[in-house]
MIDOSE-1310 file (N, C-alpha, C; in nm, 2 decimals, decimal comma, always signed):
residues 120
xxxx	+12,33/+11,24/+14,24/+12,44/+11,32/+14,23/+12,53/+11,29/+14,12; +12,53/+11,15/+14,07/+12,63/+11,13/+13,99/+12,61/+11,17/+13,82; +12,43/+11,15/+13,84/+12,35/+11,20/+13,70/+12,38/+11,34/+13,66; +12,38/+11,39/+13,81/+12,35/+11,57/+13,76/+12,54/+11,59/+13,74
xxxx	+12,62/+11,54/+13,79/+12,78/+11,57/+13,75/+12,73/+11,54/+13,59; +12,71/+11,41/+13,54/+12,74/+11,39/+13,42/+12,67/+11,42/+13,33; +12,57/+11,51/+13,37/+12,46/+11,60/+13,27/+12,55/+11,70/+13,25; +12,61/+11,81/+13,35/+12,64/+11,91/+13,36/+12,77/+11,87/+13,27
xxxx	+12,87/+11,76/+13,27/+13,05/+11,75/+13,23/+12,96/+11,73/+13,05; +12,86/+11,66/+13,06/+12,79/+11,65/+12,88/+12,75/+11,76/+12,80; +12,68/+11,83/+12,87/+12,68/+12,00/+12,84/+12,78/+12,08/+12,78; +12,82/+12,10/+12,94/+13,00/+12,19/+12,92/+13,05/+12,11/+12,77
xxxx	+13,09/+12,02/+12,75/+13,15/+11,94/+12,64/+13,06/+11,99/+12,53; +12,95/+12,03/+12,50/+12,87/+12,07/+12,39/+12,91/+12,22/+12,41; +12,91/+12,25/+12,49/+12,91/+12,38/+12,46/+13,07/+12,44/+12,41; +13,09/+12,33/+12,49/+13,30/+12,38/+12,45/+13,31/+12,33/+12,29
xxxx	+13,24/+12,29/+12,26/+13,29/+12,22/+12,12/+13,20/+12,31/+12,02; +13,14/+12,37/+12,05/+12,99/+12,48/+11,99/+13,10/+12,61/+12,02; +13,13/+12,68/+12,09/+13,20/+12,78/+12,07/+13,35/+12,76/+12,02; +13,43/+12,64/+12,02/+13,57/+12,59/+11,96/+13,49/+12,67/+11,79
xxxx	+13,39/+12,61/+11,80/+13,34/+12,59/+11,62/+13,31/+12,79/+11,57; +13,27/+12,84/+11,68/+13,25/+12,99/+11,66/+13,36/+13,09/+11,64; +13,46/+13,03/+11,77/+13,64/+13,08/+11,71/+13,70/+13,05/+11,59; +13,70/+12,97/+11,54/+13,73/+12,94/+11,45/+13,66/+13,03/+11,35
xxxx	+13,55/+13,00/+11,32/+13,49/+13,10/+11,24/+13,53/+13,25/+11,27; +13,49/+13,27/+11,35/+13,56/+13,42/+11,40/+13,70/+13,45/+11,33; +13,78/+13,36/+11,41/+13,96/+13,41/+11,39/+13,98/+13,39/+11,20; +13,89/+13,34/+11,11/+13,87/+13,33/+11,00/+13,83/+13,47/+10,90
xxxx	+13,74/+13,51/+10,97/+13,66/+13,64/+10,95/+13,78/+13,74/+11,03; +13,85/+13,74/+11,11/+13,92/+13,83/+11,16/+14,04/+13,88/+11,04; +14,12/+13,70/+11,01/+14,19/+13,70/+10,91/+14,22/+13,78/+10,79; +14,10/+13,76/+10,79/+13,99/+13,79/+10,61/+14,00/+13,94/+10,61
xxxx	+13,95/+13,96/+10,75/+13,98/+14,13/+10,75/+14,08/+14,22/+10,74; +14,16/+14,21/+10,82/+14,29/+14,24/+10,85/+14,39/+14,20/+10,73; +14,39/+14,12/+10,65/+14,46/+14,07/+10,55/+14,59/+14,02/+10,57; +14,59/+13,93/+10,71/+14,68/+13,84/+10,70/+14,64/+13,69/+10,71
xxxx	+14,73/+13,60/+10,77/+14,69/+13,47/+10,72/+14,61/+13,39/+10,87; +14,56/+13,30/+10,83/+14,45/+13,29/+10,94/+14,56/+13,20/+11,06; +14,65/+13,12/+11,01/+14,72/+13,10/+11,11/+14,80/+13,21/+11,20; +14,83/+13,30/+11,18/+14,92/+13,41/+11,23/+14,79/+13,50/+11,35
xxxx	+14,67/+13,54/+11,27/+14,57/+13,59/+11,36/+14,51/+13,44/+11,46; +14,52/+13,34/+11,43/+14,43/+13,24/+11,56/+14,57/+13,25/+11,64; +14,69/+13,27/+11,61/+14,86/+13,27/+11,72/+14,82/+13,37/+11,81; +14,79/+13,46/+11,74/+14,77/+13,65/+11,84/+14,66/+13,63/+11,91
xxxx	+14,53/+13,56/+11,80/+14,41/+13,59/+11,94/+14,46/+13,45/+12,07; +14,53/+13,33/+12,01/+14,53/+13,25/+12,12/+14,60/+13,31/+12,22; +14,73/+13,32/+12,20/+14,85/+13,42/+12,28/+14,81/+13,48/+12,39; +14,72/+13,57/+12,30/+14,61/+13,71/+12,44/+14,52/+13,62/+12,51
xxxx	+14,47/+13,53/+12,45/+14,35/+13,46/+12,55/+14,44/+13,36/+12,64; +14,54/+13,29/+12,58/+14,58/+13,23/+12,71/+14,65/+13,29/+12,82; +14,67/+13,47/+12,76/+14,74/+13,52/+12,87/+14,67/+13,55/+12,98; +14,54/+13,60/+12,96/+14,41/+13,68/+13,05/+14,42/+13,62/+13,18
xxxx	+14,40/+13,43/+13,20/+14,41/+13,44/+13,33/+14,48/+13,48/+13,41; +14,69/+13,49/+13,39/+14,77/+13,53/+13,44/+14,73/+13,69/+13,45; +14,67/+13,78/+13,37/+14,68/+13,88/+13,37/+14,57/+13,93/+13,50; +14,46/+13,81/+13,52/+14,33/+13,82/+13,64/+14,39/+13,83/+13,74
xxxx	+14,49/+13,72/+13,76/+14,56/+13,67/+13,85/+14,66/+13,81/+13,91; +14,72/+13,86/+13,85/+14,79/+13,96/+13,89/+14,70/+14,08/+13,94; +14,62/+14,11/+13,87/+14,54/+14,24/+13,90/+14,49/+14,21/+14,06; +14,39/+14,08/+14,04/+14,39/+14,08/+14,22/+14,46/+14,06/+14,38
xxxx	+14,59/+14,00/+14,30/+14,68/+13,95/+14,39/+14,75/+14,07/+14,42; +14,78/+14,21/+14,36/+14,74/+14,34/+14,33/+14,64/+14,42/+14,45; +14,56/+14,38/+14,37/+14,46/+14,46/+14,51/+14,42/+14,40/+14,63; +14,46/+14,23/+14,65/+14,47/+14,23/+14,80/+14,58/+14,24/+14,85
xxxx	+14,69/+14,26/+14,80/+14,81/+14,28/+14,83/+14,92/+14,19/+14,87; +14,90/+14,06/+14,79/+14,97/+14,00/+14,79/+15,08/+13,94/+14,69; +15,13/+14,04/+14,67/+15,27/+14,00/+14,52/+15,34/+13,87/+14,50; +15,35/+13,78/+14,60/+15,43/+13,70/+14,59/+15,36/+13,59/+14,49
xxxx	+15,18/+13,60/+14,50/+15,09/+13,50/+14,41/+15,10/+13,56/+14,27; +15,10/+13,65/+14,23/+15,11/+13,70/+14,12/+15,27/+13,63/+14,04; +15,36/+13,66/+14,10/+15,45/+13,62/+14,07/+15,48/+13,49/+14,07; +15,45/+13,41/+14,18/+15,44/+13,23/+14,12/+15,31/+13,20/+14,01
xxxx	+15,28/+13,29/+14,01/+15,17/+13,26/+13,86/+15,26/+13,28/+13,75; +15,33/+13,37/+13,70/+15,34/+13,43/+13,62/+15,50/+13,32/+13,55; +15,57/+13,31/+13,67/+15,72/+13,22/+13,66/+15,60/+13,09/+13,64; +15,54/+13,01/+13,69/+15,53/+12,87/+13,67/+15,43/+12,89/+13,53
xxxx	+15,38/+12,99/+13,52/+15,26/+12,93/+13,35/+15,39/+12,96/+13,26; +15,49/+13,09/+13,28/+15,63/+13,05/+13,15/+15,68/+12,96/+13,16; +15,73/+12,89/+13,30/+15,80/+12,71/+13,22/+15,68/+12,64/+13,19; +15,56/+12,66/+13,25/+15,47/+12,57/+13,18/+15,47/+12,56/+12,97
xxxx	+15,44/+12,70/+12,98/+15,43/+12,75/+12,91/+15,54/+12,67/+12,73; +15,65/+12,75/+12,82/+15,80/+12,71/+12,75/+15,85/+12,53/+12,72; +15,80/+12,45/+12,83/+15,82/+12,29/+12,85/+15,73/+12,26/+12,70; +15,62/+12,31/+12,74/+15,54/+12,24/+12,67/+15,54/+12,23/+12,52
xxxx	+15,55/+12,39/+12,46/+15,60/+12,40/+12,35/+15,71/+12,33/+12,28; +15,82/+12,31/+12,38/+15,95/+12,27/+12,30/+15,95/+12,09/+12,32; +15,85/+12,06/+12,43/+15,81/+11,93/+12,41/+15,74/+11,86/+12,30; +15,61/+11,99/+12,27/+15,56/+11,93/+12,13/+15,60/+11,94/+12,01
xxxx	+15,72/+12,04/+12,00/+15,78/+12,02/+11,89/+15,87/+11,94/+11,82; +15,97/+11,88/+11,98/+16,04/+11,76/+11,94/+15,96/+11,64/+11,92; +15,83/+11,62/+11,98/+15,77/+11,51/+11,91/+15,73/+11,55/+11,81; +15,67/+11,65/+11,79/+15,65/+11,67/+11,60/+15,73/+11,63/+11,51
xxxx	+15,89/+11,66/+11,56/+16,02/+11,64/+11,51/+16,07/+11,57/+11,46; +16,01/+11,42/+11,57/+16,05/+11,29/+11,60/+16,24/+11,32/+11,60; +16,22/+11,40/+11,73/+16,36/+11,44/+11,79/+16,46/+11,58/+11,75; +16,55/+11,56/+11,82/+16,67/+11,67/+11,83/+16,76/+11,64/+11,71
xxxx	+16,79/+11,70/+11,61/+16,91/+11,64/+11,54/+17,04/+11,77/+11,54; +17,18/+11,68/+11,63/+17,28/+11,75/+11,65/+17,38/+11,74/+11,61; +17,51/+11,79/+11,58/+17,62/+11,74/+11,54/+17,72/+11,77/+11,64; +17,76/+11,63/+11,68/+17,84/+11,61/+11,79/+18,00/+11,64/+11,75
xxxx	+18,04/+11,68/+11,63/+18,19/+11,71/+11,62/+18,20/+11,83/+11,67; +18,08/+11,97/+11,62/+18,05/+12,08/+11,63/+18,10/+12,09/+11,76; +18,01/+12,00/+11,82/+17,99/+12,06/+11,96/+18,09/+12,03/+12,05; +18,16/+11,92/+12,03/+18,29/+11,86/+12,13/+18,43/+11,92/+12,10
xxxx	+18,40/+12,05/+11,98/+18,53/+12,13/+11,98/+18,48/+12,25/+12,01; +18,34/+12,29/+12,06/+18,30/+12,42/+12,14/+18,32/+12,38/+12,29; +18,30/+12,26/+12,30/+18,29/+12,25/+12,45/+18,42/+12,26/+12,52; +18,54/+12,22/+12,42/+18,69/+12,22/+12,46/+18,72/+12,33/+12,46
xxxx	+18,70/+12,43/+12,38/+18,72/+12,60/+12,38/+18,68/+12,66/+12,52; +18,57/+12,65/+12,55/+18,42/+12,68/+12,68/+18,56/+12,65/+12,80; +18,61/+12,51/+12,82/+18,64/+12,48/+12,92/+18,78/+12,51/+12,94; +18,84/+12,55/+12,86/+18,95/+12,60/+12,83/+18,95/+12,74/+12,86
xxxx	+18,86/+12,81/+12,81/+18,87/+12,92/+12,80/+18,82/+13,00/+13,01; +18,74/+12,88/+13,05/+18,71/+12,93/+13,17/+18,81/+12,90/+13,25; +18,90/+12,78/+13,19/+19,03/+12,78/+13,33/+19,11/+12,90/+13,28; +19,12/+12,93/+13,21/+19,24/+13,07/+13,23/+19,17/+13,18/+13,22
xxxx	+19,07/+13,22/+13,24/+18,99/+13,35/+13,29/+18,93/+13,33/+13,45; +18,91/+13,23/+13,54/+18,87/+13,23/+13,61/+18,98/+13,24/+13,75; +19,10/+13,25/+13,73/+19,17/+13,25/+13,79/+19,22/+13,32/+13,92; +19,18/+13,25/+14,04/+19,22/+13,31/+14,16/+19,36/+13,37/+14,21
């Protein structure tokens, strides 16, 4: 049992790495076509392909009639979605760079501004 798992997970891994190499080529040749830049076409085809399974997910949750799975699909892959992105960017970043004077005389305006508008 443990041979035939690790035949099949050595496979899948050839195969995932054999079509990674076909997209690429592809989204290259898509580029080429279209006449824009090949980073901007692999964004659009990734975008649509990572959306499809959300999109499965709703069509059947749809026809068996249950909305509420559609809908925790859809809210948890955007924070997934959203965390992740703004996660890898501040490590790309190697961080946040802020300016704390900016902000400690917006924040005094903000709090200011809510005590005399909020008033009971």
């Amino acid at each position: 049992m443990l041979y035939e798992n690790l035949i099949f997970f050595l496979v899948s891994a050839v195969f995932l790495v054999i079509s990674g190499i076909y997209l690429v080529k592809s989204v290259y040749k898509v580029s080429e076509f279209l006449r824009i830049s090949s980073f901007s076409a692999a964004f659009i085809i990734v975008a649509f392909a990572t959306s499809l399974p959300e999109l499965f997910v709703g069509i059947s949750s749809a026809v068996q009639g249950t909305p509420a799975l559609s809908m925790g699909n859809v809210i948890g892959a955007s924070i997934i979605d959203i965390t992740l992105i703004i996660g890898i960017f501040i490590i790309a970043n190697k961080g946040i760079e802020t300016r704390s004077a900016k902000i400690g005389h917006e924040n005094y305006f903000l709090l200011l501004n809510r005590k005399f508008t909020f008033k009971n």
